[in-house]
Legacy VTK file of the C-alpha trace (Angstrom):
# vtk DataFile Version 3.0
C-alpha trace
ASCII
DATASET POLYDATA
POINTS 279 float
-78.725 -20.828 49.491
-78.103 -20.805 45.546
-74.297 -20.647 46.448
-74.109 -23.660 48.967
-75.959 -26.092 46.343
-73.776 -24.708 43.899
-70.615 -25.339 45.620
-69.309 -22.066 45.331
-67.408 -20.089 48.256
-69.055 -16.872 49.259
-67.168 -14.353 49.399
-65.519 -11.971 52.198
-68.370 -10.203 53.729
-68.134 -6.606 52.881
-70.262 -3.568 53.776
-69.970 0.360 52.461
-68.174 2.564 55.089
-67.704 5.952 55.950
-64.229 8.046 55.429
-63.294 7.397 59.047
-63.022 3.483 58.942
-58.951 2.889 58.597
-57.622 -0.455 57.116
-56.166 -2.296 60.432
-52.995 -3.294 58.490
-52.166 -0.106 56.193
-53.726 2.630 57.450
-55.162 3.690 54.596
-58.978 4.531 54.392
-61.366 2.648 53.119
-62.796 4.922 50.328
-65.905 2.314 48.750
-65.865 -0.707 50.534
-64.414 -2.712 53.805
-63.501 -6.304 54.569
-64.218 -7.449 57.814
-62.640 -10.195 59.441
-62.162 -11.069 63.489
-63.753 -7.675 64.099
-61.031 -5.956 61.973
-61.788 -3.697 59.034
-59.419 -3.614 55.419
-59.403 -2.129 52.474
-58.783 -4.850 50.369
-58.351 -8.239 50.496
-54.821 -7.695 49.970
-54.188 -6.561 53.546
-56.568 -8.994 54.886
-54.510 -11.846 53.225
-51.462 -10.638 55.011
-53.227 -10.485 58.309
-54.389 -13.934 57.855
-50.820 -14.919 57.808
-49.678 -13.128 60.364
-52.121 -14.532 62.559
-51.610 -18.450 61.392
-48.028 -17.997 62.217
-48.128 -16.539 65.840
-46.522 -12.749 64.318
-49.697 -10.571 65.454
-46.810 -8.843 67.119
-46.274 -6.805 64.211
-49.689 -4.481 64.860
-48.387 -3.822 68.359
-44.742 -2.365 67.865
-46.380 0.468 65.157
-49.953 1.770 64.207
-50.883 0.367 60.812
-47.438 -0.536 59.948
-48.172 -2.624 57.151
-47.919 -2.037 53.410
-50.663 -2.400 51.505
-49.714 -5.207 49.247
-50.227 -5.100 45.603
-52.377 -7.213 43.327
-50.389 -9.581 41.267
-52.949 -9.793 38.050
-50.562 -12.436 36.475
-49.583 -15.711 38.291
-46.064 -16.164 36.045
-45.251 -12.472 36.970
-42.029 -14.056 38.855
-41.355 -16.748 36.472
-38.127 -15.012 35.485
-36.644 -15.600 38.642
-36.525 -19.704 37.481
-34.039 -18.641 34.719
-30.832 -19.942 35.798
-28.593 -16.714 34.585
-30.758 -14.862 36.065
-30.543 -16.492 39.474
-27.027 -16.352 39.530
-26.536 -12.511 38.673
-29.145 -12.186 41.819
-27.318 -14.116 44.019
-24.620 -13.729 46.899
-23.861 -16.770 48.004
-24.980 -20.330 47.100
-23.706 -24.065 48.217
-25.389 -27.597 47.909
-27.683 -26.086 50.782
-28.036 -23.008 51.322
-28.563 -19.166 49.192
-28.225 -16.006 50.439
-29.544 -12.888 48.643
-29.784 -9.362 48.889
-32.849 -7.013 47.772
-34.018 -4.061 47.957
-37.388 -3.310 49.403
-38.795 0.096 49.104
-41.126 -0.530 51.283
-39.232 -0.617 54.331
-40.194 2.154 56.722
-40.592 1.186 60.294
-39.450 -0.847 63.107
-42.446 -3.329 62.439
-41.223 -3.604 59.288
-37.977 -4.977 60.372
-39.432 -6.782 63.080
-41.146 -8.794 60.571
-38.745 -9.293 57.819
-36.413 -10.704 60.272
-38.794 -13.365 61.390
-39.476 -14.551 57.951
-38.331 -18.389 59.308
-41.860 -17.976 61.704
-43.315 -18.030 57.740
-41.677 -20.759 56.588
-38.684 -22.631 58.311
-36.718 -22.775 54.889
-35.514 -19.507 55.678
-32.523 -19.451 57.769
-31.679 -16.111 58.400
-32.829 -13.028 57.347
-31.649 -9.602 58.381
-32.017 -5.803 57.570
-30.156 -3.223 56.601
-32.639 -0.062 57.356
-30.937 2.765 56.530
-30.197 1.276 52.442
-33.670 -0.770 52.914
-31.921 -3.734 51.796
-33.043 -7.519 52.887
-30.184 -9.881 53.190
-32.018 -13.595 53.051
-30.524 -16.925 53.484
-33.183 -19.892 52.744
-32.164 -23.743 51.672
-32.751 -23.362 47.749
-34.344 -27.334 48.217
-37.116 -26.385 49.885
-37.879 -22.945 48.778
-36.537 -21.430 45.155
-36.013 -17.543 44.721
-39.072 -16.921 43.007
-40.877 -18.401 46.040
-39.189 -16.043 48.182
-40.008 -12.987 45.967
-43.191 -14.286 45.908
-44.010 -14.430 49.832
-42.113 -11.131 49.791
-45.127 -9.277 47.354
-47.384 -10.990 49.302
-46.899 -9.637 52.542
-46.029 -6.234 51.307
-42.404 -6.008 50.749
-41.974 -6.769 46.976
-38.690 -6.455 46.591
-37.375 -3.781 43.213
-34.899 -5.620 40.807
-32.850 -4.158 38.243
-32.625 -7.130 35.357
-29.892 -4.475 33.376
-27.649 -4.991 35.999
-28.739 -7.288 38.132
-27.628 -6.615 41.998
-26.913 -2.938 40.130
-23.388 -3.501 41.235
-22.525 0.339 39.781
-25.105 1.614 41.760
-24.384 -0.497 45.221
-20.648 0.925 44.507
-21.830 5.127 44.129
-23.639 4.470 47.288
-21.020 3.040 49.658
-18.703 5.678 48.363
-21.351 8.410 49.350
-21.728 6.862 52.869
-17.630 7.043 53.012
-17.644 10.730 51.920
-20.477 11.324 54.660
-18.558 9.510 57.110
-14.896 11.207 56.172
-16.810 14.733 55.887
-18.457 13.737 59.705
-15.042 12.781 60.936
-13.072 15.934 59.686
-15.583 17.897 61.307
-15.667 16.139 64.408
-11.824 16.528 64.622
-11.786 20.016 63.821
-14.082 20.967 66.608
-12.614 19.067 68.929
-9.232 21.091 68.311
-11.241 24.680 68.591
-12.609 23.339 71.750
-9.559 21.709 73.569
-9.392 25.044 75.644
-12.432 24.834 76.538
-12.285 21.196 77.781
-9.151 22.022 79.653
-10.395 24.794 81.704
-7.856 27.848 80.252
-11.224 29.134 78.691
-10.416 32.318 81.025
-6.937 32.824 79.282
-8.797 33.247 75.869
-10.281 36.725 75.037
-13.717 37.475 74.841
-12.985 38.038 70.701
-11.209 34.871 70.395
-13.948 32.925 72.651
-16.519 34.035 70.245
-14.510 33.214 66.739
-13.912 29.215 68.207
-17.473 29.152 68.691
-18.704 30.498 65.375
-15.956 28.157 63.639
-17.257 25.114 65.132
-20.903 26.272 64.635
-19.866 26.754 60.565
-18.033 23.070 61.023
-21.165 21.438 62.319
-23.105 22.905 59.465
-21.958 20.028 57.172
-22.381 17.630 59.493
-25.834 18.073 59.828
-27.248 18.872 56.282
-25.180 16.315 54.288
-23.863 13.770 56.568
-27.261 13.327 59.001
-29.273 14.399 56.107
-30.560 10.719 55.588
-31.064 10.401 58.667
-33.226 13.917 58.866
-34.986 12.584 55.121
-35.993 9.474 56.859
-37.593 10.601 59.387
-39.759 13.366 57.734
-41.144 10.865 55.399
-41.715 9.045 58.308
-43.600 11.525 59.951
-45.398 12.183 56.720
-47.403 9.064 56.855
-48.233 9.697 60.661
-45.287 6.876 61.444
-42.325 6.992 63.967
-39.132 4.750 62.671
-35.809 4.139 64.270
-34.710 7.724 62.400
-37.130 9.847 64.077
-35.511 9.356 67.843
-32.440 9.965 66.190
-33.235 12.914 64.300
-34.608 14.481 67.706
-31.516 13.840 69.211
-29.371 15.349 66.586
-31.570 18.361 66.204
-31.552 19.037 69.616
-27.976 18.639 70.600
-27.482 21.292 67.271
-29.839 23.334 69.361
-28.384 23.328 72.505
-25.118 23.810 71.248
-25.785 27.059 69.431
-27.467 28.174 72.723
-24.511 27.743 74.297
-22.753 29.015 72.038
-24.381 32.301 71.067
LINES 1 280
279 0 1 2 3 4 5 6 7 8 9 10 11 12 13 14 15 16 17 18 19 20 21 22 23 24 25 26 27 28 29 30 31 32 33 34 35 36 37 38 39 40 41 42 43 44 45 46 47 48 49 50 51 52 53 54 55 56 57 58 59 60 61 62 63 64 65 66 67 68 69 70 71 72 73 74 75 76 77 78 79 80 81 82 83 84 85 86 87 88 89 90 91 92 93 94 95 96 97 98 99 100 101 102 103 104 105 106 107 108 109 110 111 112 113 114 115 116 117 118 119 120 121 122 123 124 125 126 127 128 129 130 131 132 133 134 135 136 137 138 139 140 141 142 143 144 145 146 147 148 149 150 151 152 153 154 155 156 157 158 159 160 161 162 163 164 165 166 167 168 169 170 171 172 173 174 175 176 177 178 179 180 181 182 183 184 185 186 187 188 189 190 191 192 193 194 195 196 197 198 199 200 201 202 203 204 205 206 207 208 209 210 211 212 213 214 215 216 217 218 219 220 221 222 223 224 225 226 227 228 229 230 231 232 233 234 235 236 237 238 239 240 241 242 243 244 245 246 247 248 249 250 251 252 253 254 255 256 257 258 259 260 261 262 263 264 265 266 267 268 269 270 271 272 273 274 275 276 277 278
């Protein structure tokens, strides 16, 4: 009663729980303390913020393509923590593309992990219809966003980003880290030249094989194609799946299935098969 006549707002109603009570968004437990709201238990109020706007925007969705898929978000102590992002200079080393309407931008968000993840990144414009398009790149966990720069600025957009989550890691000392965008595309080419050699390679051991004169072929010979293209698939799968394989062990770490675990299955057990058939 105090409060009321006082005006202030009470706050979130919160109880002690045991070690078993999850946070609905993140997953994590709730080690002193949880926030309830619509029946729903969180850890913080972080998480329960994000719900809250998943909810006022019709993007509950999110909960039911992953269990807890959500990051928890962190608290933002300072309210100018983004106010770099108004500098001008700064703006302009960040961006991609920019017109009298519209920007497009490119970050990269750590956080990234799961097909909820991308589900909800690319329906940012549910948020707030100043985005225009938004789309991910999973593998480099990179957000490409295109928003009219009238009605939201880029600090705004970092800003919602954090919120939900996904706060996005800039490099100020070189800003878009154009060295460091340029090491990893040529590491994806080597992984994709290294994959293609390969591929070739065993397709020439196994052409006899393919064309049914396997039975002209010694036993001895038989045997040596076999091992060759087991020793050609070796680098293949160690350095160019091994993302792929990284991905979805961290995955499976935090009791998650991405896009990279189905894939990883897949590739594991076609290497498996293969060396049945093989040996």
């Amino acid at each position: 009663m105090p409060l009321k006549d006082s005006g202030l707002v009470e706050a979130p109603e919160k109880s002690p729980v045991t070690t078993d009570v999850a946070c609905y968004h993140c997953g994590l437990p709730c080690a002193d303390e949880t926030v309830h709201l619509d029946e729903k238990a969180f850890c913080c109020n972080g998480c329960k913020m994000v719900y809250e706007i998943l909810n006022e925007n019709d993007l509950c969705q999110y909960y039911d393509l992953n269990e807890n898929p959500g990051a928890r978000p962190k608290a933002v102590e300072m309210p100018e923590r983004f106010a770099y992002l108004d500098d001008e200079a700064i703006q302009q080393k960040l961006t991609d593309f920019r017109d009298d309407r519209l920007t497009k931008v490119t970050f990269y968000i750590p956080a990234i992990r799961c097909s909820s993840c991308l589900w909800l990144l690319e329906n940012l414009y549910k948020i707030n219809p100043a985005f225009s398009q938004s789309k991910v790149d999973f593998l480099r966990k990179e957000l490409s966003v295109t928003f009219r720069h009238r009605e939201i600025s880029l600090r705004q957009t970092v800003e919602l980003l954090a919120s939900l989550g996904y706060e996005p890691l800039i490099n100020l000392d070189g800003v878009g880290n154009q060295q460091s965008q340029q090491r990893t595309n040529r590491s994806l080419y080597i992984k994709i030249g290294v994959a293609g050699f390969c591929f070739g390679n065993i397709m020439l051991l196994s052409f006899p094989e393919y064309l049914a004169i396997g039975d002209t072929i010694t036993p001895g010979f038989r045997r040596f194609f076999g091992v060759m293209n087991i020793l050609l698939s070796l680098p293949v799968l160690f350095y160019s799946a091994i993302d792929y394989l990284k991905s979805a062990y961290a995955s499976l770490r935090h009791r998650a299935i991405n896009i990279d675990v189905p894939l990883s299955l897949g590739i594991l057990a076609m290497f498996g098969r293969s060396l049945i058939e093989i040996l």
